[in-house]
C-alpha positions as CSV (number, residue, x, y, z in Angstrom):
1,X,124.9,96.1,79.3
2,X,126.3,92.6,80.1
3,X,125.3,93.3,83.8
4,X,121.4,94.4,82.6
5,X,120.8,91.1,80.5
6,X,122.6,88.5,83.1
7,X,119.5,90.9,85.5
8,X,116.8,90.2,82.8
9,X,117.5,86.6,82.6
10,X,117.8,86.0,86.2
11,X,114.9,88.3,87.5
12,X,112.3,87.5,83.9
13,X,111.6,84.0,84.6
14,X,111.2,84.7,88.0
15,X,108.8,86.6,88.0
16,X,106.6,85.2,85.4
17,X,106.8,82.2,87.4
18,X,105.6,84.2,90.7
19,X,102.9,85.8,89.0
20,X,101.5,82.4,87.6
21,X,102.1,80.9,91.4
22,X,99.7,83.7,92.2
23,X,97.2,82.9,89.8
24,X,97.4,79.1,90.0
25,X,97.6,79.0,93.5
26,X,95.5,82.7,94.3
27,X,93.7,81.0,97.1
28,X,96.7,79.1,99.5
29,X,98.5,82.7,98.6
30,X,95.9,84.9,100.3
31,X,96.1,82.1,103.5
32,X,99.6,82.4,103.3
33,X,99.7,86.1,103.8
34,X,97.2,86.3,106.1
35,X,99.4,84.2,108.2
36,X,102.3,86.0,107.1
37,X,100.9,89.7,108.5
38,X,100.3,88.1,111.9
39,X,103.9,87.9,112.4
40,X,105.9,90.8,113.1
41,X,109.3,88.8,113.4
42,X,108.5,87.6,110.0
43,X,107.8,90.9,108.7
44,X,110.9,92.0,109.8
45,X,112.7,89.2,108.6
46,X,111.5,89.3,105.3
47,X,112.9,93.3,105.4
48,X,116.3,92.1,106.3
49,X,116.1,89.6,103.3
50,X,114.3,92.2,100.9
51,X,117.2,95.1,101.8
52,X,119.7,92.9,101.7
53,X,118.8,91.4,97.6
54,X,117.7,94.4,96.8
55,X,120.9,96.3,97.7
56,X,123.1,94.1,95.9
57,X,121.2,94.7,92.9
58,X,121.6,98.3,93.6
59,X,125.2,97.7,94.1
60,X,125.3,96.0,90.4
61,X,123.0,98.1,88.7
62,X,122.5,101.5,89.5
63,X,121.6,102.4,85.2
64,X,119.8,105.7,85.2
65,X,119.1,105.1,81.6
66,X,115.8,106.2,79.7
67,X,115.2,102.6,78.0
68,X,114.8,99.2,79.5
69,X,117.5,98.3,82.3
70,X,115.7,101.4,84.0
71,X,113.3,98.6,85.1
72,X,115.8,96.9,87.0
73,X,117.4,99.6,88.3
74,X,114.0,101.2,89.5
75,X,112.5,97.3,90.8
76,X,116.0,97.4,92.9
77,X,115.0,101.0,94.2
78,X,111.6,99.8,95.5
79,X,112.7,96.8,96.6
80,X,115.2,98.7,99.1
81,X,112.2,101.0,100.3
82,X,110.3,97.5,100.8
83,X,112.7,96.7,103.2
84,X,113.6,99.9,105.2
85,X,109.2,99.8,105.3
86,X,109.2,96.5,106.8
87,X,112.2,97.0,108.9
88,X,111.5,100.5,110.2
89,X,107.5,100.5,110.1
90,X,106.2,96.6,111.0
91,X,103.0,97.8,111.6
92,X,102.2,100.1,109.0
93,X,103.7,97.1,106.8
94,X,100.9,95.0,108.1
95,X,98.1,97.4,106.3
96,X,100.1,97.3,103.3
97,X,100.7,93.3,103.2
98,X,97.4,92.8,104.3
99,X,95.6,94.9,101.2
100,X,97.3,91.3,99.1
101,X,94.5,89.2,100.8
102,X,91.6,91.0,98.7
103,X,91.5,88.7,95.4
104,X,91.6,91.7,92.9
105,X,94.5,93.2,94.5
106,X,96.4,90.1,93.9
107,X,95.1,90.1,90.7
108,X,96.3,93.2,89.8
109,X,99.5,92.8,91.2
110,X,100.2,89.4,89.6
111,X,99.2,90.8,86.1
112,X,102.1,93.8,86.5
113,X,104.6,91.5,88.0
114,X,103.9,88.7,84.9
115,X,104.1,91.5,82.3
116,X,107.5,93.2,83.7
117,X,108.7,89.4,84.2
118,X,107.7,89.0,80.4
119,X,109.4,92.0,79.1
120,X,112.6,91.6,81.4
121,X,112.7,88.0,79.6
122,X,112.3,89.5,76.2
123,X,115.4,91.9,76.7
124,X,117.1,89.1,78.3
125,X,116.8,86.1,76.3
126,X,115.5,87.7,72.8
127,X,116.3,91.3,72.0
């Protein structure tokens, strides 16, 4: 359980801060990916970086428990297929990356990523 708070705590604020980047900032963020999908080195790259962090939380925290730390456990999961996409598939990662530039998409995907950043702090910091 030790290993699932230190997670929370670390990963929470994180991504709170990420989602209200995307919502502060929704406009340079769309530019930023738009250049981002051009480059297929920097796809790749950015597999490499997501398999690599995301493995090492697999490594810690592989919790197949029905309650909280599942969240961390399945986040590390889908971060790993994030980066064998983007490694093994670069252009099919483009459609994917590219779907971010449309404003409610973004939207949408800052609201989930601000909520499990808020209850990932709550288990973290509070419960």
């Amino acid at each position: 359980m030790a290993t699932s708070i230190f997670l929370a705590k670390l990963l929470g604020p994180i991504l709170v801060v990420l989602a209200l980047s995307w919502f502060i900032y929704l406009k340079e963020w769309k530019k930023m990916i738009k250049d981002f999908v051009k480059n297929e080195d920097a796809i790749r790259f950015s597999g490499i970086i997501a398999l690599l962090f995301s493995w090492l939380l697999v490594m810690f925290h592989n919790v197949w428990v029905w309650d909280w730390t599942l969240i961390i456990t399945i986040f590390a999961w889908l971060g790993v297929l994030k980066g064998l996409f983007r490694l093994l598939l670069p252009p099919a990662s483009k459609a994917v990356i590219k779907s971010f530039t449309k404003t409610w998409v973004l939207i949408v995907a800052g609201v989930i990523i601000a909520i499990l950043g808020l209850v990932l702090s709550y288990f973290g910091f509070w419960a």
